[in-house]
C-alpha positions as MATLAB code, in Angstrom:
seq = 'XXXXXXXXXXXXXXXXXXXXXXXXXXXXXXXXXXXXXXXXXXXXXXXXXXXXXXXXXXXXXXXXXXXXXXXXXXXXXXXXXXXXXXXXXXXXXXXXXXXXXX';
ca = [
     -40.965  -31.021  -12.013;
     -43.087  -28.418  -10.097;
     -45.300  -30.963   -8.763;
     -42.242  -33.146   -7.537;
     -41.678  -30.146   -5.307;
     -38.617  -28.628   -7.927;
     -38.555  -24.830   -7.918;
     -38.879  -24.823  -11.827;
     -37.462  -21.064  -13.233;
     -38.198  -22.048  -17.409;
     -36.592  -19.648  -19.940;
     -39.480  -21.356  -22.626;
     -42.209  -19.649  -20.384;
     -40.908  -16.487  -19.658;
     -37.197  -15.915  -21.728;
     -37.691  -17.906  -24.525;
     -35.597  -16.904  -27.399;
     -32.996  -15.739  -25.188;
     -29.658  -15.956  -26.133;
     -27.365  -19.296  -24.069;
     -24.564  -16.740  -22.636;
     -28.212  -14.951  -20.925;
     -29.318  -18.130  -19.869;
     -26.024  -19.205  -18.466;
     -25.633  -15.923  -16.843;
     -29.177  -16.835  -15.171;
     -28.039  -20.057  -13.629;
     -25.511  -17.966  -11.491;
     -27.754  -15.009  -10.153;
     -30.491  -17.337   -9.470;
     -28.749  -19.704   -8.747;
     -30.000  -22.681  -10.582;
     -29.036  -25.980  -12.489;
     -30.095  -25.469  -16.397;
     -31.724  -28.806  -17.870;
     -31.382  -28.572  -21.822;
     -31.302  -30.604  -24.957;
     -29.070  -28.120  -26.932;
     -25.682  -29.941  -27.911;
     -24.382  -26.832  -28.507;
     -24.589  -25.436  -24.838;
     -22.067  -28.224  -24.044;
     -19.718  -27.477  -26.717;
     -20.135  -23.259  -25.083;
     -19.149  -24.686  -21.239;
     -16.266  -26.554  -22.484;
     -14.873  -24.825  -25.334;
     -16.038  -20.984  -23.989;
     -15.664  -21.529  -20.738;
     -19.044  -19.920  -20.064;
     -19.969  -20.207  -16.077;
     -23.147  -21.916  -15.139;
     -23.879  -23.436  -11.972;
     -24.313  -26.342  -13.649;
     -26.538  -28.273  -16.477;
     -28.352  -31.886  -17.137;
     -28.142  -32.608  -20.782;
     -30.973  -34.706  -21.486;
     -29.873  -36.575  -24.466;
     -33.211  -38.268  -25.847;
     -34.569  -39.394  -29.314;
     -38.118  -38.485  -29.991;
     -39.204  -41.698  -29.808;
     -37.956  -41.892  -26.184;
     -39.562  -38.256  -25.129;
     -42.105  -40.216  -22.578;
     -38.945  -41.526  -20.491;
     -37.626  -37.877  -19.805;
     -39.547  -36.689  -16.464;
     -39.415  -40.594  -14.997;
     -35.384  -40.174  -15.742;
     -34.766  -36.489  -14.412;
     -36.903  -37.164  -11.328;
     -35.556  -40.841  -10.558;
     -31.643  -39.093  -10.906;
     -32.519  -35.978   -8.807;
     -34.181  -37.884   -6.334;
     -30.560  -39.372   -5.478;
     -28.684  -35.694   -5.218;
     -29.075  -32.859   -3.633;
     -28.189  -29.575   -5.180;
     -25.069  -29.055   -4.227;
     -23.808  -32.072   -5.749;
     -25.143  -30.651   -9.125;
     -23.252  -27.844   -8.587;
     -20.129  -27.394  -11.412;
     -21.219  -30.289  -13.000;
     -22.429  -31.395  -16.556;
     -24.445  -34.266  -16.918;
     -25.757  -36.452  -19.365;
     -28.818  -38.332  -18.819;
     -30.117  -40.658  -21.732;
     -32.722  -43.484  -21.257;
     -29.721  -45.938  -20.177;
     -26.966  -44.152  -18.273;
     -25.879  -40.641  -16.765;
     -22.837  -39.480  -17.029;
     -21.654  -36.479  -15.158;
     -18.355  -34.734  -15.720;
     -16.705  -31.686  -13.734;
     -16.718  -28.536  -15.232;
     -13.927  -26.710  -13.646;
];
């Protein structure tokens, strides 16, 4: 992502084992979108109501884990980062789905 020109803030590299409400909280100081393969972040958005600035699911078996970068890179190169913004999206090898948060 950093050599695509992304400004790349990882939690594994500097936060890791930080708690999801922390790393949510970090996606609205920084601000930033949160890419994450945690099911269970979803169901804390939705069910929670936790405020992010918004987050790409990547939704991937491990057989498929060589398609991720091609997929994340092909669907950003289409936005722009406001149009990320209060949105959670899916992206699997076939589809992305995005859905409003608020």
């Amino acid at each position: 992502m950093r050599e695509n020109g992304y400004k790349v803030f990882s939690v594994f590299e500097l936060y890791r084992g930080t708690s999801d409400f922390s790393i949510s909280k970090l996606s609205v100081e920084l601000p930033g979108i949160i890419l994450n393969e945690d099911e269970d972040f979803g169901n804390l958005i939705f069910e929670q109501h936790i405020e992010v600035t918004g987050v790409i699911f990547l939704r991937f078996l491990n057989s498929e884990r060589n398609l991720i970068i091609a997929e994340v890179l092909n669907f950003l190169s289409s936005q722009n980062f406001d149009s990320l913004k209060g949105s959670f999206i899916t992206i699997t090898p076939n589809k992305v789905r995005v859905r409003k948060i608020n």
